[in-house]
C-alpha positions as CSV (number, residue, x, y, z in Angstrom):
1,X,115.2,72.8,82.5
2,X,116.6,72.9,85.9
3,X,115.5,73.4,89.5
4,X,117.2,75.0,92.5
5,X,116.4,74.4,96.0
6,X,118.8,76.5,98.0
7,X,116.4,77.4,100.9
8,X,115.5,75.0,104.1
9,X,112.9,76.7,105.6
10,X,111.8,76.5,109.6
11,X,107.9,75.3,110.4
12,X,105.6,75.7,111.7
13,X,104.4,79.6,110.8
14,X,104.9,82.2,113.3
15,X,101.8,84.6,114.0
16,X,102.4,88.2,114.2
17,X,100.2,88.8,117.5
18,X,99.6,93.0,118.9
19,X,98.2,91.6,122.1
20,X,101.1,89.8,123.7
21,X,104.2,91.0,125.5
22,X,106.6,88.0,124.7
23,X,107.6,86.0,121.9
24,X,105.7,82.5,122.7
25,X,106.7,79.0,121.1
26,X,105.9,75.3,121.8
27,X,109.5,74.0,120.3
28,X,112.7,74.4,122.3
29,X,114.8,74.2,119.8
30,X,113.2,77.2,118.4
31,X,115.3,78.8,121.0
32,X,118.8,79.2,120.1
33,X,120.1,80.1,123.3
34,X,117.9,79.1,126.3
35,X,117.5,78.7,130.1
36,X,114.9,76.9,132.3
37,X,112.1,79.1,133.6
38,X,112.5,79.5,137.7
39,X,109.5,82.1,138.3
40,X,106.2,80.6,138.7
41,X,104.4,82.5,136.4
42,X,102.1,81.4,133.4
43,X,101.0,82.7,130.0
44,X,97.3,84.1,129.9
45,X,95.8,83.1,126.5
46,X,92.3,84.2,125.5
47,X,90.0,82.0,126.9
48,X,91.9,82.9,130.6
49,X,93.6,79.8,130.9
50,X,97.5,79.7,131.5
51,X,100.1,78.4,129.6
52,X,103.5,76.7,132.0
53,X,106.1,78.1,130.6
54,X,109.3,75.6,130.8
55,X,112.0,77.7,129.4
56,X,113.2,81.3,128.2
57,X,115.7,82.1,125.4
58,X,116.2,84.3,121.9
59,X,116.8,83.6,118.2
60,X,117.3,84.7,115.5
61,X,116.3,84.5,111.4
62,X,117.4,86.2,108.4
63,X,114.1,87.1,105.9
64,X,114.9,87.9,102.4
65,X,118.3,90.4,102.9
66,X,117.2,91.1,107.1
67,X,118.1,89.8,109.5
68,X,115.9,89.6,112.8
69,X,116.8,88.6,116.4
70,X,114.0,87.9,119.0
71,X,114.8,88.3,122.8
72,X,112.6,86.9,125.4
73,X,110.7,84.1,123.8
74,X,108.8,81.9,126.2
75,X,108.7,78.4,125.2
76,X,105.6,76.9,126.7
77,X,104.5,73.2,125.5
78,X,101.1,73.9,125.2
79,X,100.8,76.4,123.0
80,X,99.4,75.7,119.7
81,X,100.5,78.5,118.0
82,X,104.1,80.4,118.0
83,X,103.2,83.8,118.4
84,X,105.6,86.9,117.8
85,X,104.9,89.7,120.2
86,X,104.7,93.3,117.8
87,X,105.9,95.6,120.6
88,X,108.8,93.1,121.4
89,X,109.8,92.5,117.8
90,X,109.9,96.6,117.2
91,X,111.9,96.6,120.3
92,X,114.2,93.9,119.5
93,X,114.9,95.4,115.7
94,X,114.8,98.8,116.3
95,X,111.7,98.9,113.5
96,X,107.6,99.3,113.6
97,X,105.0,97.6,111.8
98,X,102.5,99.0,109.3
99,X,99.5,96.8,109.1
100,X,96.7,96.7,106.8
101,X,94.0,95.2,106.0
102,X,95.4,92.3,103.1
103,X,99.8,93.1,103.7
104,X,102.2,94.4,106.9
105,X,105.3,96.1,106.4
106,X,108.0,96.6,108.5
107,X,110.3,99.0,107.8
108,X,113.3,100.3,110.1
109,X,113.0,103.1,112.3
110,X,116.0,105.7,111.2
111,X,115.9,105.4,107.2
112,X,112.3,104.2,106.7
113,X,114.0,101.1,104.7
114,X,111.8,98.4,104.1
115,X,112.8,95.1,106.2
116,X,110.0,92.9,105.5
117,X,106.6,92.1,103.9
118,X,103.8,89.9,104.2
119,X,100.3,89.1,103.3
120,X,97.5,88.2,105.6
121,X,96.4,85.4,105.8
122,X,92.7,83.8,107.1
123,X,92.6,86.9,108.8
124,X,95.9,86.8,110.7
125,X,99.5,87.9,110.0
126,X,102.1,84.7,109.5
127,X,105.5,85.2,108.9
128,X,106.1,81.9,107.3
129,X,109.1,80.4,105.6
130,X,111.8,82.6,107.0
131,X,115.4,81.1,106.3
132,X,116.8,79.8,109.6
133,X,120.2,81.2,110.2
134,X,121.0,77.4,112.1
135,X,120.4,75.0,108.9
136,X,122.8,74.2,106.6
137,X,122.0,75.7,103.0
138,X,121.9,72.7,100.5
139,X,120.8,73.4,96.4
140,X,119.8,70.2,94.4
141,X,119.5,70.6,90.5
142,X,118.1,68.4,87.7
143,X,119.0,68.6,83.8
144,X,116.6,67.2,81.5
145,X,116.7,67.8,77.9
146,X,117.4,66.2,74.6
147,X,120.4,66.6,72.7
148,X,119.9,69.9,70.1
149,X,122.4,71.3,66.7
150,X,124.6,73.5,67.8
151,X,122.7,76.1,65.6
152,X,119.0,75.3,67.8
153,X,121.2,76.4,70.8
154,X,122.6,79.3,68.9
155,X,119.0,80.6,68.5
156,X,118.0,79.7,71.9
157,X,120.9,81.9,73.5
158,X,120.1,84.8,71.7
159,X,122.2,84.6,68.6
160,X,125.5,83.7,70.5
161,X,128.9,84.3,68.7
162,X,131.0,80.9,68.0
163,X,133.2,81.8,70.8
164,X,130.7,81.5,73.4
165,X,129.5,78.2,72.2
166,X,132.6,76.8,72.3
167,X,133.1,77.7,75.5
168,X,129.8,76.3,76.8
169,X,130.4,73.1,74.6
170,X,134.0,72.4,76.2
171,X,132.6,72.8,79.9
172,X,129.6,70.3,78.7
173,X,126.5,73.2,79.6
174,X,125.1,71.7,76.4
175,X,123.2,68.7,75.5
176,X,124.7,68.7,71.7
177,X,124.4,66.7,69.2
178,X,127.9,64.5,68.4
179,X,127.6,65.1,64.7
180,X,126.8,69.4,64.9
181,X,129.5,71.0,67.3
182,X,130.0,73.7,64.9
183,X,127.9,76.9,63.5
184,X,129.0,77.5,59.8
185,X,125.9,79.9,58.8
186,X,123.4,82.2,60.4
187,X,121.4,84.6,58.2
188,X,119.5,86.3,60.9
189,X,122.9,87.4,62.4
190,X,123.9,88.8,58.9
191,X,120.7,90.8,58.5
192,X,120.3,91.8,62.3
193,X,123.7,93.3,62.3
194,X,123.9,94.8,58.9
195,X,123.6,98.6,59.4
196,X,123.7,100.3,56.1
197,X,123.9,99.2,52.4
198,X,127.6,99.1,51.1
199,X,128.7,101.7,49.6
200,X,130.6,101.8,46.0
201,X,134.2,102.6,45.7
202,X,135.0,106.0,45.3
203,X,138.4,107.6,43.9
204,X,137.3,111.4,44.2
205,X,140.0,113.6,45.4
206,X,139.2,117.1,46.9
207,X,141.8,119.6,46.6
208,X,139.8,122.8,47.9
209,X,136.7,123.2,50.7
210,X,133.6,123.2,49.2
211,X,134.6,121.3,46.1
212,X,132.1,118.1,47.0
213,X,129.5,118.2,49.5
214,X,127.7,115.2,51.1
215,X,124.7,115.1,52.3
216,X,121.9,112.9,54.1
217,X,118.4,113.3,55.3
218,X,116.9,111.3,57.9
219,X,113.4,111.1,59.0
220,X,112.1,109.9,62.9
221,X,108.8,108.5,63.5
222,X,108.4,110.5,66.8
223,X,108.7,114.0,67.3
224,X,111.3,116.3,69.1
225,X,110.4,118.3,72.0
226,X,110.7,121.4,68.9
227,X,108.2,119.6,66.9
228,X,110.6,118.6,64.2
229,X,110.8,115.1,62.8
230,X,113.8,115.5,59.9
231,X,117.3,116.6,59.8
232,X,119.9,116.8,57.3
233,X,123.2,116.1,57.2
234,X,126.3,117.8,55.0
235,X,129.8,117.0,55.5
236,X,132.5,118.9,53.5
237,X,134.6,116.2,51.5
238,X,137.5,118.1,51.8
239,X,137.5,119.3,55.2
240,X,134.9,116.9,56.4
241,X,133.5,119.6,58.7
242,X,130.1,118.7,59.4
């Protein structure tokens, strides 16, 4: 058993928000290129009071195979929530938003490609977990497992041929037991991969066309599109024209 984890992820959640013209975060370094505020104006929130805002910059995140950018983000310390402004976002991205009542979509504006997808969420949009394009990607792993014959690994790798389990044994992928490095016998291989009864010898010689025919029926258990479930086979011996 093992477990990857590849991803760091940036917190807290960002809220998808109709209402606002700017991007609006409490954390500077949210902001991966930034510059102090100098106008004296503030951020109206809901219940009409204003927000300072310190700083203005842009970022940017990558979401599944996307990759977003958002210009004109206010960072304001008293927020409580970071807020990502719809018009701005389809403006930054070149993209526009489908919302519904449980999901959102965003999808781009010349191809119709789908960018991103979310679910709602206490009755709000979050765009949360999002990959930041800033952090360092780091994967731990854990292998736990007892030590298995070489024909118990065999079976779990789908009937593997002796080649590949040497392979896998040499580069130590397999917890193996010291005393069974080797497959000697397998009789589901031998009846999965037989195809046909053998055969007996034959020493017939044609000399002429039509001398010996062979033939074979088969039957299907689904229909063709003619309605006809058998065909028959005859091959010439001589000539073997079929």
């Amino acid at each position: 058993m093992v477990k990857n984890t590849n991803v760091k992820y940036t917190n807290p959640v960002w809220y998808m928000n109709s209402g606002a013209n700017a991007h609006i975060t409490s954390d500077a370094s949210k902001l991966a290129e930034q510059q102090t505020f100098s106008e004296s104006d503030f951020v109206t929130v809901g219940n009409g009071s204003g927000l300072q805002i310190q700083n203005i910059g842009s970022s940017s995140f990558q979401f599944g195979h996307s990759s977003f950018h958002l210009n004109k983000i206010l960072h304001c310390p008293q927020a409580t929530s970071n807020l990502i402004s719809v018009n701005q976002f389809c403006l930054d991205n070149n993209c526009y938003f489908i919302l519904t009542a449980s999901d959102f979509i965003v999808k781009e504006n010349l191809t119709g490609r789908i960018l991103l997808r979310g679910v709602v969420e206490n009755d709000l949009y979050p765009l949360a977990g999002f990959k930041s394009s800033q952090k360092n990607l780091t994967c731990l792993s854990a292998n736990i497992g007892v030590n298995a014959t070489i024909a118990t690994w065999h079976s779990r790798l789908g009937h593997s041929s002796n080649a590949v389990l040497d392979v896998l044994c040499r580069s130590n992928k397999l917890s193996i037991m010291t005393h069974s490095n080797k497959l000697d016998f397998c009789s589901a291989c031998q009846l999965g991969k037989a195809k046909q009864l053998p055969f007996s010898v034959s020493h017939h010689q044609s000399i002429v066309p039509l001398a010996l025919i062979h033939s074979d029926i088969w039957v299907s258990s689904v229909k063709s599109i003619g309605g006809c479930k058998y065909y028959v086979l005859f091959v010439d011996d001589y000539s073997r024209y079929s």
